[in-house]
N, C-alpha and C positions, 0 to 999 in steps of 0.2 A: 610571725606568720602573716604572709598576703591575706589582705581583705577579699573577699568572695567577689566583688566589681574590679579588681584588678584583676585577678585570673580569667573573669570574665570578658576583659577587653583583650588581653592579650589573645587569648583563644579567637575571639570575634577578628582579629588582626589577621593571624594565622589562617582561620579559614576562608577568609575575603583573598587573602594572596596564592594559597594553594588555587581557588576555585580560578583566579585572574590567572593565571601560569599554565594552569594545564589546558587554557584555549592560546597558551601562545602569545600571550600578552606581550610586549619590550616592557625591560624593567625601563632603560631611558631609551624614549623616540628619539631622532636626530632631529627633524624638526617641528615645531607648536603645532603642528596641527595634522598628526600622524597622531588618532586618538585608538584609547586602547583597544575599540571594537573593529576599527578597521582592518580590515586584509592585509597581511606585509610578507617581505617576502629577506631572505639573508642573503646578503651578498658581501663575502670576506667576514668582515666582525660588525658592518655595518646592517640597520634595516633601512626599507625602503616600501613604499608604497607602488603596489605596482600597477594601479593605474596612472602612473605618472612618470614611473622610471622602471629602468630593468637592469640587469646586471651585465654588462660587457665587459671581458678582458678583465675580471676581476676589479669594477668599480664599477660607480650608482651610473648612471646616465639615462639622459630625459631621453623619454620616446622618442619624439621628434629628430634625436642625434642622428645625422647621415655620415657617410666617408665614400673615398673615391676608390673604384674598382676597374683599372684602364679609364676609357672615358666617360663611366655610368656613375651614378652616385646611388650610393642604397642607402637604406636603415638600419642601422644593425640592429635593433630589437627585435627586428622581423626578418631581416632579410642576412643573407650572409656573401661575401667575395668566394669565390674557386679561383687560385690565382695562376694556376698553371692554364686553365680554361679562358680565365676573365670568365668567368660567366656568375650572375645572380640569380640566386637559387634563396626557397623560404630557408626560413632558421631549420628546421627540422627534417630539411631534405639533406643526405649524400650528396657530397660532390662528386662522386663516382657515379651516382646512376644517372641513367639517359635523361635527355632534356626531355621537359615537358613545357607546357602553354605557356606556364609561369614564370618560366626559368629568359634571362636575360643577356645575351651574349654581347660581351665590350669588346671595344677597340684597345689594345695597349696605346 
């Protein structure tokens, strides 16, 4: 028969990782210093911190990442191509709806 302090640890195990899981925990960060209270977000089978990166095209990529749309260059964490338009539009706009203030029309 288990000693009353083994049962007791494994129970203490068990509830320290249900409590850690059901706020979302990663069992493994991808990197040292993605701790367990921070924010993260899934991208494919990866996490990721998304003050630092976001998920484009099915992979991590730094905020910062731009690409070329005719002759503009956007971000794609914020920004997206229309490429029938050329035109830059935010992430969460249609590219069917009418342009507004924000919206950027390229040169091919």
């Amino acid at each position: 028969m288990a000693s009353r302090g083994c049962i007791l640890a494994i129970f203490a195990i068990f509830f320290i990782s249900r409590i850690l899981c059901s706020h979302g925990a990663p069992v493994a960060p991808i990197t040292p210093y993605l701790m367990l209270c921070q924010p993260h977000m899934r991208c494919g089978d990866k996490f990721y911190d998304p003050l630092q990166h976001c998920c484009y095209d099915d992979a991590v990529v730094p905020l910062a990442r731009t690409q070329r749309c005719g002759n503009c260059t956007f971000r794609v964490c914020f920004e997206q191509c229309c490429p029938w338009t050329f035109m830059v539009k935010l992430i969460n706009q249609n590219c069917d709806s009418a342009p507004t203030s924000d919206d950027r029309l390229c040169r091919r």
